[in-house]
C-alpha positions as CSV (number, residue, x, y, z in Angstrom):
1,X,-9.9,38.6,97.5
2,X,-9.9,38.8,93.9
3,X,-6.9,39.2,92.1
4,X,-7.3,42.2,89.5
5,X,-5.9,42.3,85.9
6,X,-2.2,43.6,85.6
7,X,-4.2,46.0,82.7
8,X,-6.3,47.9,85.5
9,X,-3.2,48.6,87.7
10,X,-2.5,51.1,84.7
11,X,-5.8,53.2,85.4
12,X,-5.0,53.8,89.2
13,X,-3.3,56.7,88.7
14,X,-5.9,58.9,86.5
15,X,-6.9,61.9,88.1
16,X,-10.9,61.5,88.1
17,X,-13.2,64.6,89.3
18,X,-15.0,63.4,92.7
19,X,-18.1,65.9,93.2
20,X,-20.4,66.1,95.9
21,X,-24.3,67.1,95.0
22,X,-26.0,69.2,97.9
23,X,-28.9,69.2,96.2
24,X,-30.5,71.2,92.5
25,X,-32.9,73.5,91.1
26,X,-34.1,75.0,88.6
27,X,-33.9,79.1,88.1
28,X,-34.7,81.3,85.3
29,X,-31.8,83.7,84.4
30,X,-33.0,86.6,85.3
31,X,-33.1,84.8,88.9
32,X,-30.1,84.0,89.0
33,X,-28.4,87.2,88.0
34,X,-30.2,88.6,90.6
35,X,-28.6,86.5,93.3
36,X,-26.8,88.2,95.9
37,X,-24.9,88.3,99.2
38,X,-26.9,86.5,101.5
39,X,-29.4,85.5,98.4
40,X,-30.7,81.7,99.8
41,X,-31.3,79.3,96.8
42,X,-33.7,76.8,98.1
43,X,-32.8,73.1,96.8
44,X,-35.1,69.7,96.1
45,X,-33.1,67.7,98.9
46,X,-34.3,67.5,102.5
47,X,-31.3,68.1,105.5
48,X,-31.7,64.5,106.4
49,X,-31.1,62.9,102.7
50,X,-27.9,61.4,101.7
51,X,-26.1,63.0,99.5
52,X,-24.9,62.1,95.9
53,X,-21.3,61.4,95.2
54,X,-20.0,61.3,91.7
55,X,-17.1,60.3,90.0
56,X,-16.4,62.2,86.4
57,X,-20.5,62.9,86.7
58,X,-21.8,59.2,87.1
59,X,-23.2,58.3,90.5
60,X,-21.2,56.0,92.9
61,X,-22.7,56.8,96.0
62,X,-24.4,58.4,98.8
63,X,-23.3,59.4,102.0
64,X,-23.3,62.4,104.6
65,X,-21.9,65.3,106.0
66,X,-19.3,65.3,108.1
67,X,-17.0,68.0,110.7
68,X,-13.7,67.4,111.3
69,X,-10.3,69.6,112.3
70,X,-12.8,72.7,111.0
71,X,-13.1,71.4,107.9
72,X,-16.3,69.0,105.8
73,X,-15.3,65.8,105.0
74,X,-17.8,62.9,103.3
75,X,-18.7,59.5,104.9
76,X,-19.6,57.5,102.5
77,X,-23.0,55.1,103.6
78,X,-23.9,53.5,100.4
79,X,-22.1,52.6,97.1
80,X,-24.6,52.8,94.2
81,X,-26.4,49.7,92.9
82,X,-25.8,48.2,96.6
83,X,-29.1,49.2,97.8
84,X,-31.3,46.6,98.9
């Protein structure tokens, strides 16, 4: 275990903005504005991809779906730049 700088324990505490990507798109307006109630936006991920998990909008990794107590929750699988 590595023992971090005093200077980092300062940073803990920031609120950062975690975001999960489902997938993206792209639309014209007129599209968009035309979305509806049961409108279905098709997106360039496949159901069996990983998805991205970000951190303030930079990747830090990928993981999947999960159910739990009737609610989504997020299991993370990789941590970016790990892969292979």
């Amino acid at each position: 275990m590595t023992a971090q700088p005093r200077s980092f324990d300062l940073l803990k505490d920031v609120d950062v903005r975690l975001s999960v990507e489902l997938g993206r798109t792209e639309m014209k307006l007129k599209d968009v504005l035309s979305l509806g109630e049961e409108s279905v936006v098709m997106l360039d991920r496949l159901t069996d991809e990983l998805l991205d998990v970000m951190v303030n909008g930079k990747l830090i990794a990928r993981g999947e779906i999960v159910a739990e107590n009737n609610r989504f929750g997020l299991r993370i699988v990789e941590l970016a730049g790990s892969e292979g």
